[in-house]
N, C-alpha and C positions, 0 to 999 in steps of 0.2 A: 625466488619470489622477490621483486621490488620493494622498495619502501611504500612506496605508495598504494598497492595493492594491499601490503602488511597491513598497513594504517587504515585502509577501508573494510580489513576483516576486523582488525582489533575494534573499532568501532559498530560494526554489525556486533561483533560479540558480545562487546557493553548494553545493548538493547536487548539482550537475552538469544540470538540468532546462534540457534548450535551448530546449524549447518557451518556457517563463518568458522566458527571454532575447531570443527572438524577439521578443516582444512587447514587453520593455523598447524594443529598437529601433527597431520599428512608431511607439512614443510619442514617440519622444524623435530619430528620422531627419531631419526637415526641419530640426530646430533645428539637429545639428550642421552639417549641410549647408550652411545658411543663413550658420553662423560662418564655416563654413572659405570659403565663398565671399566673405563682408567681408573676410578677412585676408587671403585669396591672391590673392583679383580673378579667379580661372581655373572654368573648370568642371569642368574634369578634372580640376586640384590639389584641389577642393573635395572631389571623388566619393572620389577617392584618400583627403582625408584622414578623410572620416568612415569610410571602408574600415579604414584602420589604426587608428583610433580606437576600431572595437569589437573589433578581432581586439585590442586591447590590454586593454581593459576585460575580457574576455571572460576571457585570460589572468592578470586580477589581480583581479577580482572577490573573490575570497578576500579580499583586505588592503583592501577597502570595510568601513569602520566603522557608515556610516550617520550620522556625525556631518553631514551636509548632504546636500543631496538628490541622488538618485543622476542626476538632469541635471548638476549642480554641477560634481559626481566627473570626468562626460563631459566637462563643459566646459573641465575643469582639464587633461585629458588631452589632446585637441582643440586647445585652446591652443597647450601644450608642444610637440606635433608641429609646429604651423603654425610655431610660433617659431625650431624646428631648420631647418624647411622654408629660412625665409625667410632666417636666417643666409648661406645661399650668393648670396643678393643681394648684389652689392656695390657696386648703381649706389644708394648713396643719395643721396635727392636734396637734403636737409636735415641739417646736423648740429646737434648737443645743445648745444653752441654756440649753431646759432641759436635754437634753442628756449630757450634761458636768455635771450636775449636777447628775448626775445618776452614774458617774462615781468614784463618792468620795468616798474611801476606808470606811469610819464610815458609807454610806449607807450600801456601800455590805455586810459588817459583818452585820448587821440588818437583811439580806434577810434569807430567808429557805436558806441549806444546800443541792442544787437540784447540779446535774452533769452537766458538761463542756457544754451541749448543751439544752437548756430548750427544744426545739421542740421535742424530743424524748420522753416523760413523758405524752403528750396530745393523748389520746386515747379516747377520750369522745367525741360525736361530740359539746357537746355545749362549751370544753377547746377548742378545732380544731377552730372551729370559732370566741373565744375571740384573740387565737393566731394571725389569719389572717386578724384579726381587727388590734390587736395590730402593729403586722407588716407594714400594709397600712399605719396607723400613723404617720410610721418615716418620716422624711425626706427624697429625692430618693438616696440625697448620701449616707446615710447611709442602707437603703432597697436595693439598690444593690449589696451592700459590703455584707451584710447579708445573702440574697437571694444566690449569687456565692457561697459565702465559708460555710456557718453556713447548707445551706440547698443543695443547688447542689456536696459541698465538695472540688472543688478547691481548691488545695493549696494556701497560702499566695502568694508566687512568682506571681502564673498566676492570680487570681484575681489583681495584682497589675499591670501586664500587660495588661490585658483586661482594666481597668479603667485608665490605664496611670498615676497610683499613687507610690509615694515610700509604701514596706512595711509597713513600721512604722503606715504609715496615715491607710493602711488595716487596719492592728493589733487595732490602737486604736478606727476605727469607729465601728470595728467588736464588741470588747468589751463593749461599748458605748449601743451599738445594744443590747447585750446580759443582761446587765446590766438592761438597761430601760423595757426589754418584761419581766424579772423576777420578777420587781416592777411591774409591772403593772398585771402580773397574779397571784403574793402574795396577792395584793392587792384584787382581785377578791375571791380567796380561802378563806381569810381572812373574806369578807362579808359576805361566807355562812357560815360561821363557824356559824359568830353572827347570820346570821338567823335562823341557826338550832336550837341555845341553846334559844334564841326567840321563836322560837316557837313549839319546845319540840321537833323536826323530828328525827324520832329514825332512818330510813334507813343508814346506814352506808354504804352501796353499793354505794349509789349515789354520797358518797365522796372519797371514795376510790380510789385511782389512779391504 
């Protein structure tokens, strides 16, 4: 869908046009769907949260400026919710603490020499699933900074809009983010290394990236 098309639905749909609105959610359903299942890890949290997602939108569509795009707006709502959602967690499994400590220049030169985005590199399904361990891990302020920008692709700016954070605080939780998933799946690679040489496993496919 275009902008300009977006902007003639969002418009129909400020005059009360449900039909208009349908459609916005035709366009823009998989994507919430797709968020709220990175942030929740459920499928039924996810159904749920794009459910109240538009019964929310729907209800505030009026106070939609159009100053960003009306996925944005969704995603900033979507978010918010998931963020309340996940609040009542309180098995976390990492504190901010360690994430601060993950951030110290003498660690990261220790780490492998992997590119700007670890999640690109996991093609295995049993790396895929340490990753989306690892990730549930963080803390949610940091797992949605992560989630928007490292995996969805959001620019800095609009993740810092959607979360109603300055840049900077993006930038450094994102890093934080990236830093801690790198220890922790060095750390994993690292174990088989020793188990291989442990216990003589000659398959080199299976480490292979």
């Amino acid at each position: 869908m275009g902008y300009a098309e977006e902007k003639q639905l969002v418009e129909k749909a400020k005059s009360g046009d449900i039909k208009a609105f349908e459609q916005l959610i035709k366009a823009t359903s998989s994507k919430i769907y797709n968020l709220g299942l990175k942030l929740l890890r459920n499928k039924e949290d996810a159904a749920d949260l794009m459910q109240e997602t538009y019964i929310k939108a729907y209800e505030h569509i009026g106070s939609f400026k159009g100053n960003s795009a009306f996925s944005t707006w969704l995603y900033r709502i979507a978010t918010n919710l998931a963020l309340m959602k996940m609040r009542k967690d309180k098995n976390k499994k990492v504190t901010v603490e360690q994430l601060k400590e993950a951030s110290n220049p003498s660690m990261a030169r220790e780490m492998p020499d992997w590119t700007h985005n670890p999640a690109y590199h996991f093609r295995k399904q049993e790396l895929k699933d340490l990753l989306n361990n690892a990730i549930d891990s963080l803390p949610r302020k940091y797992k949605s900074v992560f989630v928007l920008h490292d995996i969805e692709g959001f620019p800095i700016a609009e993740v810092a809009d959607m979360l109603s954070l300055s840049e900077p605080a993006v930038k450094t939780r994102s890093h934080r983010s990236r830093l801690y998933l790198r220890e922790k799946l060095s750390e994993h690679l690292q174990n088989k290394e020793k188990y291989k040489n442990l216990t003589g496993i000659k398959n080199r496919n299976y480490y292979e990236m």
